[in-house]
N, C-alpha and C positions, 0 to 999 in steps of 0.2 A: 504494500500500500504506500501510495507517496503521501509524501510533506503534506502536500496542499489538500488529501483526500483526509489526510487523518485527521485536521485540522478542521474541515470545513464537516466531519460528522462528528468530533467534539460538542463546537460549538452547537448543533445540530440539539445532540443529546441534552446540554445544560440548559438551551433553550424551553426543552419539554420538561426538568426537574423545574425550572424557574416559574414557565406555566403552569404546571398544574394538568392533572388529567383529562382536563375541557381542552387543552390544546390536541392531544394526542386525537381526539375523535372531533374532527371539525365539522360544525351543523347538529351538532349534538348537546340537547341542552342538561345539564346536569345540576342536581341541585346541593348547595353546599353541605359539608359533612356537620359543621357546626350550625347553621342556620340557626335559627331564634323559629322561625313559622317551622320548622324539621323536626322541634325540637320534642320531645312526647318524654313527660314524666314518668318515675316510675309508678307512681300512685293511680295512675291515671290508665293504668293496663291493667290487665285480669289477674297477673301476677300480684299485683301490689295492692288488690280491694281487699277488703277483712270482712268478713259476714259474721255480724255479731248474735248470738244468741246461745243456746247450752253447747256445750261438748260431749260429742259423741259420747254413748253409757258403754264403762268398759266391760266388758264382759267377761274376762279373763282371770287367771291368778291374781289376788292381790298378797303384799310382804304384809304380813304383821308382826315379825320379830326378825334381830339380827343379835349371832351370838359369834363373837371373832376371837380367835385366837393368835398366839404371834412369839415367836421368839426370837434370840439378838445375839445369844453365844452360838459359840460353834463344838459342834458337837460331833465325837469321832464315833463312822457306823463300822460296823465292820461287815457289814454284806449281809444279804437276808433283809427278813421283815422288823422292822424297827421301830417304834411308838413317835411321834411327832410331835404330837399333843396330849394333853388333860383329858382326859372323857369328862364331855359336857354333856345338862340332861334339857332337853325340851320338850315342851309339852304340847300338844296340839288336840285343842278342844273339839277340831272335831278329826275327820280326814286332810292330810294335809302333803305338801310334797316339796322336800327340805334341798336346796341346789348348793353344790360347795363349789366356791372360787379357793383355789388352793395355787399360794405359788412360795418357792423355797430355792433356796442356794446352793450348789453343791459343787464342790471340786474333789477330783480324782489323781491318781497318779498312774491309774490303767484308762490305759486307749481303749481298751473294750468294753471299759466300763458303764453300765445304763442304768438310768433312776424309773421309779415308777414312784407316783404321789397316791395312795390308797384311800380315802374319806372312804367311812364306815358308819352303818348306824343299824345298831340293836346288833352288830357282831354281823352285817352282811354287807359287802361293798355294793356301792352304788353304781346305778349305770355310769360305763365310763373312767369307772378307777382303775386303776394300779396296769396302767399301759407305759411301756417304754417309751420317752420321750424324746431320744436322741444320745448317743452316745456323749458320755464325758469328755472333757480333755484337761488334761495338765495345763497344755498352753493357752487354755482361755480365762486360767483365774479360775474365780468362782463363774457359775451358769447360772441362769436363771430358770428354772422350769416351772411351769404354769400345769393347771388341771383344773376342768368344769364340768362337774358331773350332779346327778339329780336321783333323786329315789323318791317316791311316793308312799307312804305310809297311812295305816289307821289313826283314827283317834287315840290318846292316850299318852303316856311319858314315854321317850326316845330316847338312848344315847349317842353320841355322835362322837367321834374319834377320827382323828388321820392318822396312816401309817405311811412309810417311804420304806421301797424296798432294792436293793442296790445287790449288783450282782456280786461286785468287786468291793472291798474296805473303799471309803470316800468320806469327806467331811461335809456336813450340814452345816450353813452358814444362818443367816435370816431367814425368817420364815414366814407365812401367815394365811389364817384361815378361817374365810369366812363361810357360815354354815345360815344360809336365806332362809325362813318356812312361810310357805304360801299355802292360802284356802280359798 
């Protein structure tokens, strides 16, 4: 390409950044992006009206209690099933169906090493316990491993217990355990 070609579609091009995209399409009317008459609130679309009156009737589970447990030292397992917590007692006046968030710390010194977080209640794990959650490692420090699991029950007093069960010796760091009951 010569001198005078590269020059004269330069200016070509900066012409069209300096106009604006109404130059590029000529006879073409376009309307501005900022405009004031363009311009449409958001209140003023279907997104943004609020219809005031009851909310929806839930129909579902409601929580009426929370019983958490938690600890802060570290604690040496040596493989197998291991106690985590306190056995706590709940009561559920009528049928009820108890959901554990369980999460806990652990570090290993075996590569092969694998956690399972147990929540238990009245001595039978809940849907969802004491599943492998991914091997250990040395080189990641402590881990975090998480666990959400639920069981349904009668009315009457429940105990509720977490276990952790590790294949290999590992340490237990922080812990904590909450046990939801719904009716």
């Amino acid at each position: 390409m010569s001198k005078t070609k590269l020059l004269l579609s330069t200016a070509v091009g900066l012409a069209f950044v300096v106009a604006g995209p109404s130059a590029m399409a000529a006879g073409k009317k376009h309307s501005p992006a900022n405009g004031a008459k363009n311009f449409t609130h958001m209140t003023s679309t279907k997104f943004g009206k609020v219809k005031h009156g009851q909310p929806p009737r839930h129909t579902g589970l409601k929580e009426r209690f929370l019983v958490e447990t938690w600890g802060v030292t570290t604690v040496s397992l040596l493989g197998g099933l291991a106690t985590e917590d306190a056995a706590q007692s709940v009561v559920c006046k009528n049928a009820c169906t108890i959901v554990t968030l369980d999460t806990a710390e652990f570090l290993s010194y075996y590569s092969y090493n694998q956690v399972g977080i147990c929540p238990m209640v009245d001595g039978y794990f809940t849907n969802g316990s004491c599943y492998f959650s991914g091997a250990l490692s040395f080189q990641e420090l402590y881990t975090n491993r998480t666990n959400q699991t639920n069981l349904s029950v009668a009315s009457g007093t429940h105990t509720v217990q977490t276990y952790v069960y590790t294949i290999a010796p590992a340490y237990m760091g922080h812990y904590q355990n909450d046990y939801h009951v719904y009716n």
